[in-house]
Steps between C-alpha positions, in 0.01 A plus 500: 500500500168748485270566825145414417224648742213253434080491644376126512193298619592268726333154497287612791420779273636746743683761276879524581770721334853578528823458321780213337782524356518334123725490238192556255124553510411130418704341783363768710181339415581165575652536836153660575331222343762279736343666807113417419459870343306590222621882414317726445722786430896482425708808459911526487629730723915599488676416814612836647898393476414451139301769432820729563722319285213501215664778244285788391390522127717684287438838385359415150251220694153558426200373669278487171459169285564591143290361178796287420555314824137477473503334182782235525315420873185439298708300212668294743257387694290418256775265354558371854120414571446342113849255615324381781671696749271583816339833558713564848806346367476702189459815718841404707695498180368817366609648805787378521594616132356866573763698302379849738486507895128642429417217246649214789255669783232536340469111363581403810231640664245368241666135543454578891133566437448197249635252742257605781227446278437813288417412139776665297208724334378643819921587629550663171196719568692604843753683287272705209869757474627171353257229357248726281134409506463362188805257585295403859208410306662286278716296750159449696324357186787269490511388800126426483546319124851330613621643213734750712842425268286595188379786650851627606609440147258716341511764781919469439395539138264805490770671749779452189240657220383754710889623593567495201221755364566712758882483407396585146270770575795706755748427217314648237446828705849539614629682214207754467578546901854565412454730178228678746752548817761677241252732350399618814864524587617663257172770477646584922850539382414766223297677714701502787877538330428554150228759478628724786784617282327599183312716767736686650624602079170602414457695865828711421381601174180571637324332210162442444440123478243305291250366615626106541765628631320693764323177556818294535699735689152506744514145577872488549428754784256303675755194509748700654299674711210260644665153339466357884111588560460396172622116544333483843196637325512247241601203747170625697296496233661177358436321861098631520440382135682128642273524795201551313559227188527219812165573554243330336368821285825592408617143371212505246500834401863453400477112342225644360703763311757266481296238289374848257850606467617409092792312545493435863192408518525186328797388651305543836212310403733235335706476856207490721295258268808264483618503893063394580479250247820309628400540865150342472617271231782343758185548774287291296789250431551433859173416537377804709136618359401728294348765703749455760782532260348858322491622869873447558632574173315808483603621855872386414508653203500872587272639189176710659348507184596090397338487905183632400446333189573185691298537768200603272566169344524256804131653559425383167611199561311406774185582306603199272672732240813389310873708562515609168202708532574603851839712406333625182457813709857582424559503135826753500659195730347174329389525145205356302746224390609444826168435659421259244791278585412542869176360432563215258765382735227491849257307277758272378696468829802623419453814688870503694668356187365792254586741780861430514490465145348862475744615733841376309354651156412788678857576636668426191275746338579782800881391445450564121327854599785594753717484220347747261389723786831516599652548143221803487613607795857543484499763209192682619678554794829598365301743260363654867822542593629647240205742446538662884874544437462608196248757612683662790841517224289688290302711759844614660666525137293746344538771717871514355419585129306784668843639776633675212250742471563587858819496458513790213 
């Protein structure tokens, strides 16, 4: 049995509150109803001899909802509204099949708010660390359409696709990550261990050193020496330039070398174009407007220079002009080609259909250009590798052809 503390108008319409003891929410709200109350405000409290017994979350617990349990939430609920299941009801099982302690609290509290009235829009919007803004805007055209297990199924959908490009993307880089850890490994240990005892040779013979090895021998030093104020030099240095890229200057001063880059740059443009054209393409197919829908997926999807080409455009559009000409302003994120399709597709109709459609061609074509970027990658980087090694063998090497002279 839970405690609820409850606030209710009486039928005088005096307001009266206090607390009953349920052994769930809804018969909580029918003994009020029993007593001639209309609630106003029901909330579960723990009995204090309960509360004691309640055991602590385990060490691994964690308080945040992840994109998976977010997912399969979205997925089932969608398959429990389009079965006929109600809203509330479909709430209660969801909680009650919460695989996390943070998942179970946190749909309970939304079905709490839903049954005292709050569309399921505007209790999703209480909780912005969970239920994005883009995913709040298309539950509330839903609701409004009462087309809410369509729009689940698409938000459920665009969740999967855009996982998965993300999943792509950190897979492709994890091997130049790895190749780029062990050079810079490697590089420490020789000039910590390795370099240190050529040294101390070339010191006995008092030898005069060439000049890369002068150079080599130099940096080794300043490792040994000032290695520390060097890393907390660097980590300062890395945290201001952090600092400074959240900011709205730094974000497109860096996209915008990011989109010039050779290589990168395309795969940036590719990513960014891809992500916005499957967020307002699932906007558009839940029914949420066009200008509304540029404003969230442009906010949502965390591109200042996609943000300003967009919001050039919904000023555009308000003058009566077309989309396709309003993100022309962009051309190293949506090509000539692109724009065309935009704008055959908003004169036809099709507008959300040709979206998603630009957005699967376009991630098969960034999956295709992972691929090779990576392929270039991987012996690039293993020629850099080999290059600094090879340079510090043959900086420290020479000197030795040279030790017999000194020797004699």
């Amino acid at each position: 049995m839970a405690f609820f503390e409850y606030k209710a108008l009486q039928a005088s319409g005096a307001m009266a509150d206090g607390r009953i003891e349920a052994g769930s929410r809804q018969e909580a709200l029918q003994q009020l109803e029993s007593r001639g109350l209309t609630p106003v405000n029901l909330a579960e409290k723990s009995a204090p001899a309960e509360a004691k017994k309640t055991a602590s979350p385990g060490l691994f617990a964690s308080g945040k909802i992840g994109s998976t349990a977010l997912e399969n939430f979205t997925r089932m609920l969608s398959n429990l509204l389009a079965a006929g299941v109600p809203l509330s009801r479909a709430l209660v099982i969801l909680h009650q099949d919460a695989a996390t302690p943070a998942a179970k609290e946190k749909w309970k509290e939304l079905h709490d708010l839903v049954v005292d009235g709050v569309s399921l829009a505007d209790a999703m919007s209480r909780f912005p660390n969970v239920f994005p803004e883009i995913y709040v805007a298309m539950v509330r055209a839903g609701e409004t359409g009462g087309f809410l297990d369509i729009v689940l199924s698409h938000i459920a959908d665009f969740q999967a696709r855009d996982k998965e490009l993300r999943s792509k993307v950190m897979a492709a880089l994890m091997y130049p990550t790895i190749l780029v850890c062990l050079a810079m490994g490697v590089l420490c240990f020789l000039l910590v261990f390795f370099i240190p005892k050529f040294q101390a040779i070339f010191s006995g013979f008092g030898a005069h050193l060439p000049l890369l090895t002068r150079i080599i021998v130099g940096a080794s030093e300043i490792v040994r020496g000032y290695g520390l104020l060097v890393v907390i030099g660097i980590g300062v240095v890395v945290y201001l330039l952090r600092d400074w890229m959240r900011s709205q200057t730094g974000k497109r001063f860096w996209e915008n070398f990011m989109l010039k880059a050779p290589v990168l740059g395309t795969l940036t443009a590719k990513f960014a174009m891809a992500r916005f054209c499957r967020m307002l393409g699932t906007l558009l197919q839940a029914g949420v407007p066009l200008i509304q829908g540029l404003r969230t997926a442009s906010r949502s999807i965390g591109n200042q220079v996609l943000l300003d080409t967009v919001s050039v455009s919904i000023e555009q559009i308000q003058g009566g002009s077309q989309l396709g000409k309003g993100l022309s302003g962009c051309p190293e994120l949506f090509s000539g080609t692109t724009l065309e399709m935009i704008s055959v597709a908003e004169e036809s109709g099709r507008l959300d259909q040709e979206l998603v459609r630009l957005a699967n061609s376009t991630e098969s074509e960034l999956d295709r250009r992972l691929k090779i970027a990576v392929a270039m990658a991987e012996p690039a980087m293993l020629f850099l590798i080999a290059a600094f090694i090879g340079t510090i063998f043959i900086g420290m090497v020479i000197p030795i052809f040279t030790l017999q002279d000194y020797i004699k």
